[in-house]
N, C-alpha and C positions, 0 to 999 in steps of 0.2 A: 310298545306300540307296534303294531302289524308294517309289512312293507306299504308303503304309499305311492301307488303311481298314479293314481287322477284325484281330484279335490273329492269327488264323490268319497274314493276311500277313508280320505279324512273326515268326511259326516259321518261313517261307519265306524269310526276311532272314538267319534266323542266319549261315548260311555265310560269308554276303559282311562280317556286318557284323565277326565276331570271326577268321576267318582262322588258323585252326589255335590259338587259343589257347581256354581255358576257361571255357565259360560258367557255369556253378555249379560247385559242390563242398563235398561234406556231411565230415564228419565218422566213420569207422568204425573200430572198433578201435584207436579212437589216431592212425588214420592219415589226413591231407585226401586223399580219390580226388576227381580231378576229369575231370569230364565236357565234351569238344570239344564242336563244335557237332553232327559228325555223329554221336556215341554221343548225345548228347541227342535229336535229329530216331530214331536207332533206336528208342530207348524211347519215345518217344512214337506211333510209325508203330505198332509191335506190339500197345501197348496199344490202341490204336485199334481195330485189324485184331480185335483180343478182345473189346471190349466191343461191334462188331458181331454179334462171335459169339454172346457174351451176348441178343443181342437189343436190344440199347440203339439207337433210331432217335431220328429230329432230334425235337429239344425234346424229349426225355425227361431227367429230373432223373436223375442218380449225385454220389452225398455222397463227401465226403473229411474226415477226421476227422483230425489229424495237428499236432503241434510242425513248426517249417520244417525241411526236408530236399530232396533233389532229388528225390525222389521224388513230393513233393508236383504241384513242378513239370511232372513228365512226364506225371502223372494230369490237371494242369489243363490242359493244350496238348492232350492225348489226347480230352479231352471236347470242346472245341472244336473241332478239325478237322472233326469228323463232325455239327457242328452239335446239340451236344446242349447241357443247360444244368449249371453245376457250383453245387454247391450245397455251399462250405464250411463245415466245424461247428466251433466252438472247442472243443477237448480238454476245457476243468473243465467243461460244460454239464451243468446239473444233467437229471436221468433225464425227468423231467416235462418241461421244456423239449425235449432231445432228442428225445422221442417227438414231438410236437407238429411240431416240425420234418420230421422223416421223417414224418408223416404228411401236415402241409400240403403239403407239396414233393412226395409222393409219389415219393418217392427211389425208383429198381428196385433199384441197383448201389449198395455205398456200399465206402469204402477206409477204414482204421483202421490205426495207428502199429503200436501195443503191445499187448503182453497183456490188461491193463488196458483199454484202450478197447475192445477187443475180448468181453473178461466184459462192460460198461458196456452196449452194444449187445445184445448175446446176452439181457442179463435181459427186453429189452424188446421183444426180435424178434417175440415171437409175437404182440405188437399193432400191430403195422406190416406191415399184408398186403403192401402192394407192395415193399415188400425182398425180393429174389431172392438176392441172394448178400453174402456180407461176404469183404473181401479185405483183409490183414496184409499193411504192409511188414516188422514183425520175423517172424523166425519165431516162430508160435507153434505148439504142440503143439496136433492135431485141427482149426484152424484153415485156410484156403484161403490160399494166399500170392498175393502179387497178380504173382511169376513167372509162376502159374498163366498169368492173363489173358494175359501175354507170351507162352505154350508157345500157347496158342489165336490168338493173333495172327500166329504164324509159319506157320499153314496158310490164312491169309488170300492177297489180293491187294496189295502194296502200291502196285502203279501203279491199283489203282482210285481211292486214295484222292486222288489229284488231284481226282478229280469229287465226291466231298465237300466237300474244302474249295472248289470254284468252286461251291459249294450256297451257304456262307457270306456273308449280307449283313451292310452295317454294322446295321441295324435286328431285326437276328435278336439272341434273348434271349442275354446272354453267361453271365450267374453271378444267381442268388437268394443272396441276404446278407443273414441274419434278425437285424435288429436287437432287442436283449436289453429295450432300452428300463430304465423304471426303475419299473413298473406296468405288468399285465396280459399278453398272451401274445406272443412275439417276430412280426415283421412281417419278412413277405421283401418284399426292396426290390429290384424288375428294371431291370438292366443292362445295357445292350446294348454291342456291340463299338463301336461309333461313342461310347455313352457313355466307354468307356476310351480310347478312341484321342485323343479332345479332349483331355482330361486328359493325357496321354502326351505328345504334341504338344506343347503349351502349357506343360508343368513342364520341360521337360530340361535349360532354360537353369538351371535349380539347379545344377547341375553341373558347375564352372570344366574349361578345357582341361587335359590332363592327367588325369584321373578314369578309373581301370583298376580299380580293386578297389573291393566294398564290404562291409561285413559285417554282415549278416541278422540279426536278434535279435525283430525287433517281431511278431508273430504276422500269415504270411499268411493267417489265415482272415478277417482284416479287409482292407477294401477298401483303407486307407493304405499298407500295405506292399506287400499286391499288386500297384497303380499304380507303386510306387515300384520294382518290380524289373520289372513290365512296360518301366518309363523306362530303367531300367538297361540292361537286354537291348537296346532300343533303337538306344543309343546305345554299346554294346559296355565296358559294365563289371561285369568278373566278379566274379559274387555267393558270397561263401563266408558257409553258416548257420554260427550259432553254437550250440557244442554244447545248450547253456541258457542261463536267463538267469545263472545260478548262475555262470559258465565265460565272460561275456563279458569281463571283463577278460587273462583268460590268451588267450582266442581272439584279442584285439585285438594283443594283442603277438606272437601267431605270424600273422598274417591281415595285421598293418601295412597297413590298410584306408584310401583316399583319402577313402572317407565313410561313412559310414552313418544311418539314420533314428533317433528316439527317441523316448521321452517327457516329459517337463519333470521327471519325481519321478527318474528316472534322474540327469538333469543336475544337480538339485538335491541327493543325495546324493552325487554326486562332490565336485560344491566345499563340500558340510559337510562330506567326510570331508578335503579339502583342506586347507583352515580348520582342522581340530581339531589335523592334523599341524605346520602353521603354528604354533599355539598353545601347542606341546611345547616348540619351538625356543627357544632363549636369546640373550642379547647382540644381536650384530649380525647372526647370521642370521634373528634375528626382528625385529629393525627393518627391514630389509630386505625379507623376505616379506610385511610387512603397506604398505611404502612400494609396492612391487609391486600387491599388491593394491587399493591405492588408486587408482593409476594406472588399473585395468583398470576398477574401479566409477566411472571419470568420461569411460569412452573416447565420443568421437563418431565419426559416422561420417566417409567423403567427405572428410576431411580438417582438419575444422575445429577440432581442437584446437589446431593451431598447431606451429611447428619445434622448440620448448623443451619442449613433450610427447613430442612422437614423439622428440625425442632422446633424454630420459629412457626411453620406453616400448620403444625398441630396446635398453638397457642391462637392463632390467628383463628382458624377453622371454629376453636369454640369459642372466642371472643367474636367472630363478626360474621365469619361465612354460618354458623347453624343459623341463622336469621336469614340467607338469605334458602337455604336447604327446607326452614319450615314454610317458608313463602311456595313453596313446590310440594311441601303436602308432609313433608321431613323423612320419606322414606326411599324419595326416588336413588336407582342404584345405575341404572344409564339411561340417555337420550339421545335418539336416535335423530338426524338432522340431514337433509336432505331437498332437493329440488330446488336447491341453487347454490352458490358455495358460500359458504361460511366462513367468516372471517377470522384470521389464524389466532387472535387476540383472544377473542370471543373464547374458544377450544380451549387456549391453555389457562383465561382466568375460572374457566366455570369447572375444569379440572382441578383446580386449586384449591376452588372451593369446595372437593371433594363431592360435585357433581359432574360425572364424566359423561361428556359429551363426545357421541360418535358421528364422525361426517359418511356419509355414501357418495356413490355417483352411480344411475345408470339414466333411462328412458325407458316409454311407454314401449316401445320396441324391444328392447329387452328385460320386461317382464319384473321390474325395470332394474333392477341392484346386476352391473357389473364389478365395483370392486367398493372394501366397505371398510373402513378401522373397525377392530375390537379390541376388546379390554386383555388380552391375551398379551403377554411380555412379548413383544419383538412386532403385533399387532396391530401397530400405531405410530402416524410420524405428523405431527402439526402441520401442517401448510398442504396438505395430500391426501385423496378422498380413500387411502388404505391400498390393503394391497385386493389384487383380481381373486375372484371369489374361484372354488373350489371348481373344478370343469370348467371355466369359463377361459380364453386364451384373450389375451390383447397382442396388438402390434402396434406402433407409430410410424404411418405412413412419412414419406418420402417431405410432402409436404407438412407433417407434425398433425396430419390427423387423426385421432385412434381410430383402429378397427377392433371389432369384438368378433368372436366367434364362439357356437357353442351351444346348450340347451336351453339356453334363456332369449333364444332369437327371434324374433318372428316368423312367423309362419310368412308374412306379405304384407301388402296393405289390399283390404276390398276391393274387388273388383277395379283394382288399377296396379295392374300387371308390368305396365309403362315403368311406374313409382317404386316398384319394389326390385326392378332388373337396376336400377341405378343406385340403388339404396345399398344393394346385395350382391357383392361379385365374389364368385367363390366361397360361399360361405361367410363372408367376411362381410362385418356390417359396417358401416360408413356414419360413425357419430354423431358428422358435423362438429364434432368440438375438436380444438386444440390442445395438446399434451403432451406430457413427457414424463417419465418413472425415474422416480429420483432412488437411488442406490439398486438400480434394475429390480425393484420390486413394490416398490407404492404410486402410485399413480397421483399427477398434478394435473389438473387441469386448468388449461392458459386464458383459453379465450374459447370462443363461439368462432366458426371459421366462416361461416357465412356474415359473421360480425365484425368481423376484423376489414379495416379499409385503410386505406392508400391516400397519405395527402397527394397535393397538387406535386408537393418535392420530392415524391417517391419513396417516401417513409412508410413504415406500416406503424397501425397503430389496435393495439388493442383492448376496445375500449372496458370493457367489463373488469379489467385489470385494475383498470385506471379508478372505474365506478367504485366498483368494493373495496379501495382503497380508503376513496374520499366518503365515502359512507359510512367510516371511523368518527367522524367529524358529529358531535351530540347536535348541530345546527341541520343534519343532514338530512330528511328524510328519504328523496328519491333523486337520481340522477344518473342523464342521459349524456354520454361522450359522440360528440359527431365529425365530422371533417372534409368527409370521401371526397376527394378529387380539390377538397378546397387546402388556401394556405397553411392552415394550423387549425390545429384541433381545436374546439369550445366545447361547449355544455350549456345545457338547462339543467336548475338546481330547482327541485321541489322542498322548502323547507321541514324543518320539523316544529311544525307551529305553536305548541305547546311551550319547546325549547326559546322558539323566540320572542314568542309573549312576555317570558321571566325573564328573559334578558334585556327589553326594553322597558320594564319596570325597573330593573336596576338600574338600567341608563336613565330612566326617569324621562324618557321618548313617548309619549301618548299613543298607546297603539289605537286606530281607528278600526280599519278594516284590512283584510291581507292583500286585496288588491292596492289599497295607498302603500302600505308596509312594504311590498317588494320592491316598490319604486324608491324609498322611503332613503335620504342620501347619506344615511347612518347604517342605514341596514346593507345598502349594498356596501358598504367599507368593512363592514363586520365579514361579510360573504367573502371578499378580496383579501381579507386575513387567513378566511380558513385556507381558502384555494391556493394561495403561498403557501401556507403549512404544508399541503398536502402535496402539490406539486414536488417539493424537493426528494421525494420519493421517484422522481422519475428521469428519461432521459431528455437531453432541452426541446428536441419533436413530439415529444407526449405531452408535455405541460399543457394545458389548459389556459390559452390567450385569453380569449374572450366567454362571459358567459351572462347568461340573461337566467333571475329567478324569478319562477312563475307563481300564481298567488293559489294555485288550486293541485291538489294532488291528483297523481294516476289511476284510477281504477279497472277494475273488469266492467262493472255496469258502464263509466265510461266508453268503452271499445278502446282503452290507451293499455292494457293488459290481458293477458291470458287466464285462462282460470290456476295456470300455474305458478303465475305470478310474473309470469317473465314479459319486459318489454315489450310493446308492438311497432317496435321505432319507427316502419315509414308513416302508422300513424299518428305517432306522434309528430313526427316531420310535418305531414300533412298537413295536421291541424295547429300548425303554428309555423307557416311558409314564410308569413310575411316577417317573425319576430329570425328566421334562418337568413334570412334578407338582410334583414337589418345587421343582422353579424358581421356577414360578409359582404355587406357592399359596403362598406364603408372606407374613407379614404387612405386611408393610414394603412399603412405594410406592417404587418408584425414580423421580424426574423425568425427563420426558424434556425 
């Protein structure tokens, strides 16, 4: 493949790099249609050819609103050829945020999936002056189809478009990506082609030889996945979306994918729903299943468990773990896991089971992959998101927070110059997270720094530590650690409702509804069991005094979540002041 300096160049690679086979392929009518390289480079060239028609000139913003599909695809390659910038929307975005968006961005053009996004937009069009047109990949009724753009692309020139893309620098804007943040108004965060291309570069080694297929599920309106299929295309492995998130398991078994990316709460209900099937079983298929899973909870890397493991752990692998290998499509060769930390259990049973799980760390800011495990001998340490990528420099500030420096940085944030001189001193970007490199070369990360708070006794406490700990627990679904300024730390516990249903069947407890259940004076004993369990993991100012469980889960439609998944804690605080009350006003001192 040719040198790569802008994303444009890698449309210009396709050909060579995939060779009559298929670069993506969506989902329609039941049916996978998959698109060559050169029906890809068409849809993309037309759309181009249209949105000049449109008026769309270099650096001007056109949004794209959309679930992953390839269409997504040919709108993001379409905007970049002609040097304009793409300004991806996540689908749940509430109305307010959305305008706010289209307005900072001054979006002209924007593209919409569905009907639904399409009414969502339409309510708010008349306050977004600079929106000219809105374009549907479904058809929808009275709506413009984004064919249209393609029928206006076909009266274009397509040999002009050479001399666009030789417009293309690495340092021209690539994509605006408005981070949701967890307070106050979303920040578009500018990226430039050099920014992606570092990243691109510098990750692909994720990817063992052999690596043809992967399947798409993590939203590319975020910079993780998008990097991730930029990497793909790359290196020539074909992306099939998955229909939903609903439909990744049946996708995975028609798609029999070499990898794909994730998120930690994904992985972690697989192996609870694993476990719970385990638990069913009798005799010696459940001696078995759980002597298997012991094995996988004590694997190391590099080889150092010794010849009387790995003997046993090749018996194990074909007696239990290929079940759970074909449950995954029976071909995958890594997984890529990312956008919050993964728990260290998790990493060494799924490695066990001769599916190797790789953790990352970076942010939307840096483009995002700062340091990343791979499969590479000496490439990987359990408990630590790998070592710093290729050009990329870390330090651990004074106070333990990383700084990054380097070609994956941002360019600023929009039009908030204020945001980006504080983000950015010296080159050196300001994580927000807490860290430290374990054998001065892999990266851990502690805590969130803006998370981390201060009892009444002058303790620090950090709760995410504490969270991913006790989210070990199969009872566990979601949970919040709080404290700041008060006696001792507590918690709300979101259950894992499934979990506790089959558990009060065994206790032979009438489940009614989950708002009596939380109350329910068995369930909370059960709750005060785990939380003992789990506490003994910690030091006696971290333990968890008090906690109250809530009968309903977090979401993003909520406003209790990010589209990243990550807490929004003052709103959770917020909307549950009086049960924070209730914690702490009560009579009784707890020691710390």
């Amino acid at each position: 493949m040719k040198q790569v300096n802008t994303i444009v160049d890698l449309l210009n690679s396709l050909p060579e790099i995939y060779k009559g086979r298929e670069v993506v392929a969506g989902k329609k009518n039941g049916v996978w249609v998959k698109y060559s390289a050169e029906e890809f480079r068409e849809n993309v060239d037309l759309l181009s050819l249209g949105l000049l028609q449109l008026g769309i000139d270099k650096h001007d913003r056109v949004g794209n609103m959309s679930a992953n599909r390839p269409e997504w695809n040919f709108v993001d390659f379409a905007i970049l050829q002609i040097d304009a910038t793409h300004v991806p929307l996540y689908p749940t975005l509430a109305e307010n945020d959305l305008k706010f968006i289209l307005n900072d961005a001054e979006v002209k053009v924007l593209f919409v999936a569905t009907k639904e996004l399409y009414e969502k937009v339409q309510r708010i069009q008349h306050e977004v002056p600079s929106l000219t047109a809105i374009y549907t990949y479904d058809d929808v009724d009275g709506a413009l189809s984004w064919e249209a753009v393609k029928d206006m692309g076909r009266k274009g020139d397509r040999s002009s478009l050479k001399e666009w893309n030789d417009k293309v620098t690495p340092d021209d804007l690539l994509t605006l990506i408005y981070t949701s943040g967890t307070t106050g108004n979303p920040k578009g965060v500018m990226l430039t082609h050099s920014n992606l291309v570092s990243n691109v570069v510098s990750c692909n080694k994720i990817c063992p030889q052999g690596t043809h297929k992967a399947l798409s599920f993590l939203p590319l309106s975020h910079i993780f996945e998008r990097m991730i299929v930029y990497m793909y295309l790359s290196i020539g492995v074909s992306v099939y979306y998955a229909e939903s998130m609903d439909t990744i398991v049946v996708n995975l078994g028609e798609v029999k994918p070499d990898c794909f990316s994730t998120v930690p709460r994904l992985l972690e209900k697989v192996y609870d729903r694993i476990v719970a099937k385990g638990k069913e079983l009798t005799g010696i298929k459940k001696k078995l299943f759980f002597w298997a899973l012991d094995l996988g909870l004590n694997y190391e890397h590099d080889d150092k468990n010794g010849w009387w493991y790995n003997t046993q752990l090749k018996l194990a692998r074909k007696l239990i773990f290929s079940k759970w290998q074909a449950a995954l499509g029976g071909n995958v060769k890594v997984i890529v896991s990312g956008g919050a930390a993964l728990q260290e259990r998790l990493a060494r049973v799924f490695f066990g089971a001769g599916i190797p799980v790789v953790e990352g760390y970076g942010l939307t800011e840096t483009s995002p992959v700062i340091a990343v495990n791979t499969l590479q001998s000496g490439g990987k340490h359990f408990g630590t998101v790998g070592k710093v990528i290729d050009g990329v420099e870390v330090k651990i500030a004074e106070d333990g927070e990383i700084l990054c420096k380097g070609p994956n940085v941002m360019k600023g944030y929009y039009k908030r110059p204020e945001l980006t001189a504080e983000a950015i001193t010296d080159g050196w970007f300001h994580t927000g997270d807490i860290g430290v490199l374990v054998d001065e070369k892999y990266l851990k990360i502690t805590d969130r720094k803006k998370e981390m708070f201060k009892t009444a006794g002058g303790k620090y406490i950090a709760p995410q530590l504490i969270e991913n700990k006790f989210k070990e627990s199969i009872f566990i679904e979601q949970i919040m650690v709080m404290g700041e300024n008060q006696r001792f730390p507590s918690a709300f516990i979101v259950p894992a409702f499934t979990v506790l249903k089959e558990w009060c069947e065994r206790h032979h407890i009438n489940y009614t509804s989950n708002e009596e259940m939380v109350n329910h004076h068995e369930v909370i004993a059960k709750y005060q069991q785990e939380v003992d369990k789990y506490n003994e993991d910690f030091g006696k100012w971290e333990r968890i005094k008090k906690f109250i469980v809530l009968p309903k889960e977090w979401s993003i439609d909520g406003g209790e979540m990010t589209p990243k998944l990550s807490l929004k804690r003052k709103v959770i605080l917020e909307k549950n002041k009086s049960l924070v009350e209730q914690i702490y006003s009560r009579d009784e001192e707890v020691a710390i």
